[in-house]
Structure formats: C-alpha cells, structure tokens
C-alpha positions in Angstrom: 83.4 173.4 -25.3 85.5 173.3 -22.3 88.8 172.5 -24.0 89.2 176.2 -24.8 89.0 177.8 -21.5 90.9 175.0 -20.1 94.0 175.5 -23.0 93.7 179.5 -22.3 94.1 178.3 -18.1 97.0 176.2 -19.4 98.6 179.2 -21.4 98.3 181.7 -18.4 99.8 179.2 -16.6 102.9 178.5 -19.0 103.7 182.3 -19.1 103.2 183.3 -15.8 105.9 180.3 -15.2 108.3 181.3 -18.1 108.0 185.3 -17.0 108.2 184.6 -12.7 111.3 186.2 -11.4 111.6 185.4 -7.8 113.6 187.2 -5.6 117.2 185.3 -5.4 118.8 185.3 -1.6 122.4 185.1 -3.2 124.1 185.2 0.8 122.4 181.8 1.6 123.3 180.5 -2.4 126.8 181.5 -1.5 126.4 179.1 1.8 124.7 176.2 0.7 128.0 176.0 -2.0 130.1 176.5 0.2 129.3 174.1 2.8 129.4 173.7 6.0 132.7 175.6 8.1 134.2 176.8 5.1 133.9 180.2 4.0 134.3 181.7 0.7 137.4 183.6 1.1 139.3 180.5 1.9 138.8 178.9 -1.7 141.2 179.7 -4.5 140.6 182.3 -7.0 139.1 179.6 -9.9 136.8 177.3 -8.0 137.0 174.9 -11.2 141.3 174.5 -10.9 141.9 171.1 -8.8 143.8 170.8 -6.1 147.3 169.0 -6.4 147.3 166.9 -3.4 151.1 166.4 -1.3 152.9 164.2 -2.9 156.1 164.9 -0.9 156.1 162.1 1.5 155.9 159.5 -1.1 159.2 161.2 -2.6 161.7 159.8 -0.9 160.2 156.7 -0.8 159.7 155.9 -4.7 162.9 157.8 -5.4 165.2 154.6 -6.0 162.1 153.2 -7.8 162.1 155.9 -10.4 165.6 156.2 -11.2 165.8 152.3 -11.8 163.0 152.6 -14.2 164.4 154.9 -16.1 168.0 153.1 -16.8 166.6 150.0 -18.4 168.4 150.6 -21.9 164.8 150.3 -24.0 164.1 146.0 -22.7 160.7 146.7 -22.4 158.7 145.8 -26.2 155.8 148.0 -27.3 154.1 146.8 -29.9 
C-alpha cells in the first residue's frame, strides 16, 4: 500500500519542478558570459559573427608566392 503515496510524493515533486520559476539575476548572467575584464559594450553587434583575424603582415610576405601560383599555365592534373 505504500506505492500510492509514494507515486503521489513523486508527482508533487515532478510538478513543483516543471512549474518552479526562480528569480533570474540577468546582471551577473550577463558577467559570467562575458568574462572576466571585458564588458559587454565592447563586443560586436552579433556575438555569433567571427572575428577575421590580421592577416596584413603575412601580405607582403606570401605576395610573390601567390602570384607565381597563379601563372602555372594549368601543369597541375586533377583527376
């Protein structure tokens, strides 16, 4: 006979789970996200664009390498 009050404890306990609403602190969700020394007006407008790292100092580097890469007349076989 105790299976029934111990499925009704089991019930109350299901629902008070699925309707608990705590209160949310959305200031210290905002700074756990953000991390540590940054601050949310710093990031970009869409949090979920990457950021296109500097590639200008390998420029002039690769420059000659990309130009002779592209004037090989069609050698290279695909196949």
């Amino acid at each position: 006979m105790g299976r029934g009050r111990q499925k009704a404890k089991a019930t109350k306990q299901a629902r008070d789970m699925k309707y608990f609403s705590p209160a949310t602190d959305y200031t210290a969700l905002q700074r756990e996200l953000t991390g540590p020394g940054e601050r949310a007006s710093k990031r970009s407008a869409d949090p979920m664009e990457p950021v296109e790292p500097d590639y200008s100092d390998y420029a002039d580097k690769y420059a000659d390498v990309a130009d002779d890469d592209e004037g090989d007349g069609g050698s290279r076989r695909t196949g």
